[in-house]
C-alpha positions in Angstrom: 18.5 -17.2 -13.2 21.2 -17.6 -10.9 20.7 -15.8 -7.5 23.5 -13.7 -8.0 22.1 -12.6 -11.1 18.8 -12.0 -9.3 20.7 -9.6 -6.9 22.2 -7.2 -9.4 19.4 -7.2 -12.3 18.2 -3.5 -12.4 14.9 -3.5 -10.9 11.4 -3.5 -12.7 10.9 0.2 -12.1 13.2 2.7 -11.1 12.8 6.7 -11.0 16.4 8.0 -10.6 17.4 8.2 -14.1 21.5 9.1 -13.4 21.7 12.2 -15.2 20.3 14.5 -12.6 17.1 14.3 -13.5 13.5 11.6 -12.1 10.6 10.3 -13.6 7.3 9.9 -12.3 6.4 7.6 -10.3 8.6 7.4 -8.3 7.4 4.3 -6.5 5.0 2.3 -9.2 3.8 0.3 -6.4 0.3 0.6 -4.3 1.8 3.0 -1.2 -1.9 4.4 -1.4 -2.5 8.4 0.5 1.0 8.9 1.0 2.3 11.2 3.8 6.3 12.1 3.9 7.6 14.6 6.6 11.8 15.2 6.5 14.0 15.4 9.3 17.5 16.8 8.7 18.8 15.2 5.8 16.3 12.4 6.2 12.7 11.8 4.2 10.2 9.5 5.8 6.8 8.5 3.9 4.0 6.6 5.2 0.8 5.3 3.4 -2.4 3.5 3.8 -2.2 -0.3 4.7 -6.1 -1.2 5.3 -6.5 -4.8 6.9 -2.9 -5.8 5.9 -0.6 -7.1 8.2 2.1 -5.6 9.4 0.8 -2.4 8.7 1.7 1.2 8.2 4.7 1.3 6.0 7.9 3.2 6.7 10.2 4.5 3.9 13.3 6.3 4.0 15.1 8.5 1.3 18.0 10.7 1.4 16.7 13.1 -1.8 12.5 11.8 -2.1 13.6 9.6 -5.3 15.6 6.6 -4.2 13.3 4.7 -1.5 13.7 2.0 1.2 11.2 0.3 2.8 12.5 0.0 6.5 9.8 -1.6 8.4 6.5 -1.3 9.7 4.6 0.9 12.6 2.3 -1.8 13.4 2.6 -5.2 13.8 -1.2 -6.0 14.1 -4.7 -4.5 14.0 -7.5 -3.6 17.2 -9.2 -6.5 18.1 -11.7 -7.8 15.4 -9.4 -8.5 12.6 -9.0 -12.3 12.9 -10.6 -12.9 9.6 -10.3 -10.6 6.6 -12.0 -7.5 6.2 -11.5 -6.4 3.0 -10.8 -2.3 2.6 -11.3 -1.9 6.4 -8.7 -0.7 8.9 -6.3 1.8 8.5 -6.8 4.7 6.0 -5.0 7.7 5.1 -2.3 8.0 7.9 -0.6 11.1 9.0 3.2 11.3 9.6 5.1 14.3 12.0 8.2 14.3 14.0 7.5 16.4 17.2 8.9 17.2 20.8 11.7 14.5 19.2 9.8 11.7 18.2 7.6 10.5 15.4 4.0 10.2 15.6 1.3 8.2 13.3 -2.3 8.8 13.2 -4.9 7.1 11.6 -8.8 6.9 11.2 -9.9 3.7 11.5 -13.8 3.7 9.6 -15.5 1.3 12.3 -12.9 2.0 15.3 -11.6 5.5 15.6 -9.0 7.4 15.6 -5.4 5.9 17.1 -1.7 6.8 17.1 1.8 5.2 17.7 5.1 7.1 18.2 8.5 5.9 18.0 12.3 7.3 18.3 13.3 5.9 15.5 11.2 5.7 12.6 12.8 2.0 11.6 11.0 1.0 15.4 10.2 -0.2 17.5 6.9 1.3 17.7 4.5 1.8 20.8 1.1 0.2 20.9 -1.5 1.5 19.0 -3.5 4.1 21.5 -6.8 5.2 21.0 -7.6 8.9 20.6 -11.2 8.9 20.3 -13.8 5.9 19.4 -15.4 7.2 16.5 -17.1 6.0 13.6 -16.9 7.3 10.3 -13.3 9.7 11.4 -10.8 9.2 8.8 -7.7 10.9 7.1 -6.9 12.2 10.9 -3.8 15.0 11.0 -2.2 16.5 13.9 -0.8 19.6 14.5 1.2 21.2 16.8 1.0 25.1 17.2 4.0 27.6 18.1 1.7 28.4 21.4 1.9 24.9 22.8 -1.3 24.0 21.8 -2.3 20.9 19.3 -5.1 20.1 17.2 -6.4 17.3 14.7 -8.4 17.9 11.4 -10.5 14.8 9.8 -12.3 14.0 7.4 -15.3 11.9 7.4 -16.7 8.9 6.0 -20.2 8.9 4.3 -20.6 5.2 4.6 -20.0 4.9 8.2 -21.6 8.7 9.3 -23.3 9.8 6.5 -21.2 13.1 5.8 -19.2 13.7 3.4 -16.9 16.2 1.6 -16.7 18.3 5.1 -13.4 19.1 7.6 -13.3 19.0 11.2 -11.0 20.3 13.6 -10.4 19.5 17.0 -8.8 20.3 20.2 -6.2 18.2 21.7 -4.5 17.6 24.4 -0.4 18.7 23.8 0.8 15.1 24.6 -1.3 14.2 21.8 -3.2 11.1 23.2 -6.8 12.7 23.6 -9.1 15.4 22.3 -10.5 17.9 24.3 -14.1 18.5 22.2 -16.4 17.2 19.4 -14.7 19.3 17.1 -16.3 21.9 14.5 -16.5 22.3 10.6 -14.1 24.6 9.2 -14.6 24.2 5.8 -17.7 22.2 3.7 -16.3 21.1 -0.2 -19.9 19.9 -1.2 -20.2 22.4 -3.8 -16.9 22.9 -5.6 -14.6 20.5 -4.1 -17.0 17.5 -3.8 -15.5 14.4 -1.7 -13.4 16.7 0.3 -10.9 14.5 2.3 -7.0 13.5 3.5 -6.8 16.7 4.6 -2.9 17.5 6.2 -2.9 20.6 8.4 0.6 22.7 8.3 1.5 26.1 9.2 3.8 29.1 7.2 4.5 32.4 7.2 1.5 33.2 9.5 -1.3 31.1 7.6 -2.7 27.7 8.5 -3.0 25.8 5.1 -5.1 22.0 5.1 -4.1 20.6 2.0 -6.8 18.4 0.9 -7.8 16.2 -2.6 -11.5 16.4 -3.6 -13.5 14.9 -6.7 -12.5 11.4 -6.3 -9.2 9.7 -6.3 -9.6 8.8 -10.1 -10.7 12.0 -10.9 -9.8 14.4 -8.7 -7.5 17.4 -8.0 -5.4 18.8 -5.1 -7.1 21.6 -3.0 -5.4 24.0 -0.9 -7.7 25.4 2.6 -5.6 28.8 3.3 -6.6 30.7 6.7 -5.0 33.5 9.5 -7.1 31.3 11.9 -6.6 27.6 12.7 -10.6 27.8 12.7 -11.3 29.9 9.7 -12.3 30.6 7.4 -10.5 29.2 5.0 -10.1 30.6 1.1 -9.9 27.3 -1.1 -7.9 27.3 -4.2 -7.2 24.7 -7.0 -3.2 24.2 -7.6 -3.0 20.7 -9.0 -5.2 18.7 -11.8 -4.6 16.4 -14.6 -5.5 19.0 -16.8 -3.8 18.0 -20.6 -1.4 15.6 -18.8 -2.0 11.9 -18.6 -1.6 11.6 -15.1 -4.8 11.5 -13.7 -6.4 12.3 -10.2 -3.0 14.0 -9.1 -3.8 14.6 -5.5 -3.7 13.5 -2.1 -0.3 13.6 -0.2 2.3 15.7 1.7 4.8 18.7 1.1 8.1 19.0 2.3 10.1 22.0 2.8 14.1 21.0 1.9 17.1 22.8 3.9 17.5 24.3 0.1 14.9 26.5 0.2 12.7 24.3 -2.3 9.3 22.9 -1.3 8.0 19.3 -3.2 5.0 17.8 -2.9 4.7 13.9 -2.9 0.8 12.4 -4.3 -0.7 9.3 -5.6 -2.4 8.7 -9.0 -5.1 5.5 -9.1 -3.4 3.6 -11.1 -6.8 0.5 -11.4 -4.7 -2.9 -10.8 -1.5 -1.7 -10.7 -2.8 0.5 -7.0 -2.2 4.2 -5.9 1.2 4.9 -7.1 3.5 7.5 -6.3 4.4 10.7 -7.8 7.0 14.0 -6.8 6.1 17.4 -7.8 7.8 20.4 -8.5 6.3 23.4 -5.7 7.0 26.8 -5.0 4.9 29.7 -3.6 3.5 32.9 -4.7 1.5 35.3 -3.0 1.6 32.8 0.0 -0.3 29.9 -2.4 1.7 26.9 -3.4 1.9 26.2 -6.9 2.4 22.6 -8.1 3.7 20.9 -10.7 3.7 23.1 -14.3 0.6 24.9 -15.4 1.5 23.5 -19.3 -1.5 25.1 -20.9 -2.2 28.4 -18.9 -5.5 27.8 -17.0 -3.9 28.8 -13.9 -3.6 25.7 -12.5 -0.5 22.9 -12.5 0.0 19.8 -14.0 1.9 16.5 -13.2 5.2 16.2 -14.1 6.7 12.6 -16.1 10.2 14.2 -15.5 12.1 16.9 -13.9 15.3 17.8 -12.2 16.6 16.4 -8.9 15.6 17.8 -5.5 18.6 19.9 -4.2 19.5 18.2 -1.4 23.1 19.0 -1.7 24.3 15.7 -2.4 23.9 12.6 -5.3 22.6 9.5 -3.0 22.6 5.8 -4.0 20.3 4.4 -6.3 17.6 2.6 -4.2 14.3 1.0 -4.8 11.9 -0.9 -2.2 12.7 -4.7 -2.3 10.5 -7.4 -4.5 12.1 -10.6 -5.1 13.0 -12.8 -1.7 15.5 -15.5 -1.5 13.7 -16.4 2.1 17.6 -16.8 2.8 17.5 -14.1 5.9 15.6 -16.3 8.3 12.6 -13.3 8.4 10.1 -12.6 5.3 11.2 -9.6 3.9 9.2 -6.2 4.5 7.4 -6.6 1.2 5.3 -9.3 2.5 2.1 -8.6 4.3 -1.0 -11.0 5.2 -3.9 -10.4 4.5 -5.4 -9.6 8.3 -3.5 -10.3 11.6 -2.0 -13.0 11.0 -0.5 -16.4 13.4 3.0 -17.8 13.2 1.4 -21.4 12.9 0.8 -20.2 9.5 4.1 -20.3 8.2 7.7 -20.9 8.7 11.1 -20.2 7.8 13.1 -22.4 10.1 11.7 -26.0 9.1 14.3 -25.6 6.5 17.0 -23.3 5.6 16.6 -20.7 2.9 12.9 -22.3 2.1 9.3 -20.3 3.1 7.1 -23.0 4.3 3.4 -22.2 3.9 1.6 -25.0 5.8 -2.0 -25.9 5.0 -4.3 -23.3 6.7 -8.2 -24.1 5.9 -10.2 -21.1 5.0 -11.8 -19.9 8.1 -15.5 -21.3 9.2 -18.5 -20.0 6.8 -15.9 -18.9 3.7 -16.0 -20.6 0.5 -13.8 -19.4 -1.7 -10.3 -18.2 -1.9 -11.6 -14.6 -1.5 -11.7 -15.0 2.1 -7.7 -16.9 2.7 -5.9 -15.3 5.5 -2.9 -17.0 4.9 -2.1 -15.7 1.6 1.3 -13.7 1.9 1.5 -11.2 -0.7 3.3 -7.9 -2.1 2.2 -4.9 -4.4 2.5 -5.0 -8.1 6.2 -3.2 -8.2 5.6 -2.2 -11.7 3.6 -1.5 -15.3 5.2 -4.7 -16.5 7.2 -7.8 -14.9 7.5 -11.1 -14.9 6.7 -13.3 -11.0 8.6 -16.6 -10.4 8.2 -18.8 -7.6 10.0 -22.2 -7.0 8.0 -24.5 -4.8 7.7 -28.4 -3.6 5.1 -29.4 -2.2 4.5 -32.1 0.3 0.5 -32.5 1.1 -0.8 -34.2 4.2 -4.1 -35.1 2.9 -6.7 -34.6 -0.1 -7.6 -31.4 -1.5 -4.7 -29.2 0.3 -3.6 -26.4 -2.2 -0.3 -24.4 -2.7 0.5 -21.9 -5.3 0.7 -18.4 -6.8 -1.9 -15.7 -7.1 -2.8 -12.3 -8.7 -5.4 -11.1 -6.5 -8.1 -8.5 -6.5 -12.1 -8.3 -6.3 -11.4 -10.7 -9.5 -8.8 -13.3 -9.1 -6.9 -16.1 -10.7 -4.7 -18.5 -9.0 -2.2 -21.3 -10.4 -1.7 -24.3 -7.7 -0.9 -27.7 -6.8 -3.4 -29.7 -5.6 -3.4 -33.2 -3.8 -5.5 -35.7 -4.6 -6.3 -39.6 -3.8 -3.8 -40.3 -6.8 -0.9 -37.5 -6.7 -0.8 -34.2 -7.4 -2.0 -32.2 -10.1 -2.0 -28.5 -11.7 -5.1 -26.3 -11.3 -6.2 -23.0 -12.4 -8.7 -21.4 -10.4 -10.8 -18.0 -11.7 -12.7 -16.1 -8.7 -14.4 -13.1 -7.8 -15.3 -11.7 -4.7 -16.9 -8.7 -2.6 -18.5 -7.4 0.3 -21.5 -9.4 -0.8 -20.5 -12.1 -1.6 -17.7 -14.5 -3.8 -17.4 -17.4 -6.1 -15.6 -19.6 -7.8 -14.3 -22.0 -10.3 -11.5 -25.0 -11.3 -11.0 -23.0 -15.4 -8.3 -26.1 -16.1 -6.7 -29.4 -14.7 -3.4 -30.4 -15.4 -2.2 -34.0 -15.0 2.0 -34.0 -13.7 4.0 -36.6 -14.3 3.9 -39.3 -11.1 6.8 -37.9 -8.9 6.9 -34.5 -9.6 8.9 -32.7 -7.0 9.8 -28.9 -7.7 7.4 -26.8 -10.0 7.9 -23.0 -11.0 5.0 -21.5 -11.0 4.9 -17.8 -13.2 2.9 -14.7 -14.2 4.0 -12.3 -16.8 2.4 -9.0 -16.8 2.0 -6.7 -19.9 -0.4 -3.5 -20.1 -2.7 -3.2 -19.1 -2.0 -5.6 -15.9 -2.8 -8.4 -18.4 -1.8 -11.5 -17.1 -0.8 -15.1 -18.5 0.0 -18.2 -15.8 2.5 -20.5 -16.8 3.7 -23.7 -15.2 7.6 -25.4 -15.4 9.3 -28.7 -14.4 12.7 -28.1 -14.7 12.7 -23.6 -14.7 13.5 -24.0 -18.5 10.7 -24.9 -20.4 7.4 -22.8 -19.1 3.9 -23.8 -20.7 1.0 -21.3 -20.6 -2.4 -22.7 -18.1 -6.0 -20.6 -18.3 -7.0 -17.7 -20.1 -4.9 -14.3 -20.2 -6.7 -12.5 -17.2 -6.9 -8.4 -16.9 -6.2 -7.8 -13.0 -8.2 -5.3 -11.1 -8.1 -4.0 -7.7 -9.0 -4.9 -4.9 -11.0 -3.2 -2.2 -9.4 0.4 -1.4 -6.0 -1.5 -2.9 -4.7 -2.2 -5.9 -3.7 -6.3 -7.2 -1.6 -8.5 -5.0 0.8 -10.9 -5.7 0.8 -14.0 -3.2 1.6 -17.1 -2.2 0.0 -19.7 -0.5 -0.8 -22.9 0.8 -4.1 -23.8 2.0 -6.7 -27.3 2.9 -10.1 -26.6 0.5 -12.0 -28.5 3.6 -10.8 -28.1 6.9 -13.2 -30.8 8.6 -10.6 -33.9 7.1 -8.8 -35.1 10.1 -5.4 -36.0 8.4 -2.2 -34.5 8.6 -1.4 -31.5 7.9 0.8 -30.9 4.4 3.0 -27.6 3.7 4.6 -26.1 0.7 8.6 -24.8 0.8 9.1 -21.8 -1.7 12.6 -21.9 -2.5 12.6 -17.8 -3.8 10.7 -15.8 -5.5 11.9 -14.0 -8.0 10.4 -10.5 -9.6 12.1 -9.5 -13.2 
């Protein structure tokens, strides 16, 4: 495919259907706990980035159907993220524009709670600030009061604190970079709305409403906290649930009000492999509750919908969709890309050579084993249900054992590489698992390549569900199948990763140091 061709192909997934009307998702990609705020004419979402690197995503739309990713809030994590800590780091973020600029929070599990502001939401961002050290403080929100005064609500994370399904509110200062007490409960979900949490605090016609997902996010359902008093109580009501739709576990998100008069609310649905994709509903309000989606069989209570009319934003916008494939021709990886912790620009380049990626040999750090634990993997969410991955490599080892090649990755993993040895190179297929406990692995199949081989194209074609085939080319024509077909899963918090890499299998050789140059990499 010619790169022209790879620049006007429509993309994988797309929701705008052209005739004034969406489907659901509207991002089939992992942009896990969403939050989206609008300013004017202008929608901004944010979502969950965990140990990844940069972090904090920032997307732009125009009508909350077309999306852009525009950059990142964070370039890097605290202090303590040199390695990889898998489903650690940021969770559940909050997004608001106040006093004329735009503020993040996030709970970090093991660190607390932090924030970052900007101007313009593209960047630059400030340094991360830290609100509170906390442990176990997640899914922060803040909110700023007609008064003058501002709060923050949380949620709380059993493994770090040992509670669970319960909301706090605090007091904090207006400028927004400290809180003024320990907080207090304001509402306890352990007996209807088990695993209470993500709670986003807003405030209309006179009531304070949290809007928080409970019963799990495979499982769950949106909850709606309604109070006259920012402390309580709060009434709870149920306005969202799969109910007879197949969409399950619709909850956990933001709502937006439009200059229209029409309110939407923006979720995620757990989606195994594929990640925490994203999905726009239909809201309105009666009685001062809002009412989501379609109640389709009468219980009271909405479902998702798969399609549905156009928000009226009082204009048809361009059809947009955040970027997969890469050309590396822009001398900066595109925003898709994150590492997997914070990551070192020794790792990788993309001046050595123009319009290439080089990946140079990074061991795995001291004490790890197994691919499980690479730092220097770049990757990007699975954009969509099914697709076909392409990369176009040459690889020039410095010594034995060095490594470069493609990956879907998860707490099971499969990788198709390269591989220098004492004779040449030759094909692998590697099959791994990993965990907080622990990982291993194994070489599944060995490929002997013709003395001389230069360029390879290495490929994965995904069908449902996220089954996936490797395959291996010489010349980008002819493509032969390597390993078994593999069924991805997720990873930890995250959904499967697509990645690159190049990496030395045992870092205590003293010989050069090799690299790989990926020519593109191309997502169909």
């Amino acid at each position: 495919m010619s790169i022209s061709a790879s620049n006007t192909q429509k993309p994988v997934w797309y929701a705008d259907l052209g005739d004034g009307t969406y489907r659901n998702p509207i991002i089939y990609a992992d942009y896990s706990d969403p939050d989206v705020i609008r300013v004017g004419e202008d929608f901004y979402m944010t979502a969950s980035s965990f140990s990844s690197t940069p972090g904090l995503p920032i997307l732009h739309s125009k009508d909350l159907v077309n999306w852009t990713l525009i950059g990142h809030a964070i370039r890097e994590l605290p202090e303590g993220y040199e390695n990889v800590r898998h489903g650690d780091g940021v969770w559940a973020p909050s997004l608001r524009y106040h006093d004329g600029k735009y503020w993040i929070y996030f709970g970090a599990p093991d660190e607390g709670v932090f924030m970052t502001t900007a101007t313009d939401p593209a960047g630059p961002w400030t340094p991360l600030h830290l609100v509170k050290e906390v442990k176990g403080w997640i899914d922060t929100c803040p909110f700023w009061d007609e008064d003058g005064q501002a709060y923050l609500v949380h949620a709380f994370a059993k493994s770090r604190c040992g509670i669970k399904s319960k909301l706090s509110i605090c007091k904090m200062s207006p400028d927004g970079k400290s809180l003024l007490d320990e907080g207090r409960i304001v509402f306890d979900g352990t007996q209807n709305h088990e695993t209470l949490e993500g709670p986003k605090l807003y405030k209309r016609s006179g009531y304070y409403y949290i809007f928080a997902p409970a019963g799990g996010v495979s499982t769950g359902w949106q909850t709606i906290l309604r109070s006259r008093h920012i402390f309580g109580p709060y009434e709870d009501r149920i306005v969202l649930h799969q109910g007879d739709s197949i969409v399950n576990g619709p909850h956990q998100g933001g709502y937006v009000e439009l200059e229209s008069g029409e309110s939407w609310f923006l979720h995620f649905q757990d989606r195994e492999a594929y990640g925490r994709i994203a999905h726009l509903q239909p809201m309105n309000w009666e009685n001062d509750w809002p009412v989501m989606g379609i109640d389709t069989n009468g219980d009271g209570i909405g479902e998702p919908v798969l399609t549905y009319r156009k928000p009226n934003v009082g204009a048809e916008h361009p059809f947009a969709v955040p970027a997969t494939s890469d050309e590396f021709e822009d001398g900066k990886l595109g925003l898709q890309w994150q590492w997997q912790t914070n990551h070192r620009a020794e790792w990788y380049s993309l001046d050595a050579r123009k319009s290439r990626l080089r990946l140079y040999a990074e061991p795995l750090p001291e004490g790890a084993t197994t691919f499980y634990d690479v730092r220097s993997m770049v990757s990007q969410k699975l954009p969509a249900p099914v697709l076909t991955a392409t990369a176009k490599l040459e690889f020039v080892p410095g010594a034995p054992h060095e490594r470069a090649g493609l990956t879907v990755f998860g707490h099971e993993y499969r990788y198709v590489a390269l591989e220098s040895t004492g004779e040449g190179v030759q094909l692998l297929f590697v099959k791994g698992s990993g965990n907080k406990q622990g990982s291993s692995e194994e070489v599944a199949e060995t490929i002997a390549l013709p003395a001389g081989a230069g360029t390879v194209y290495l490929r994965v074609r995904i069908v449902l569900e996220a089954q996936c085939t490797f395959q291996y080319s010489l010349d980008g024509e002819t493509y032969i199948s390597v390993g078994d077909r593999f069924e991805a899963v997720p990873g930890h918090w995250v959904g499967a990763k697509l990645g690159l890499f190049c990496l030395r299998q045992h870092p205590s050789e003293a010989a050069g140091r090799g690299y790989a140059d990926f020519d593109w990499f191309r997502i169909e």
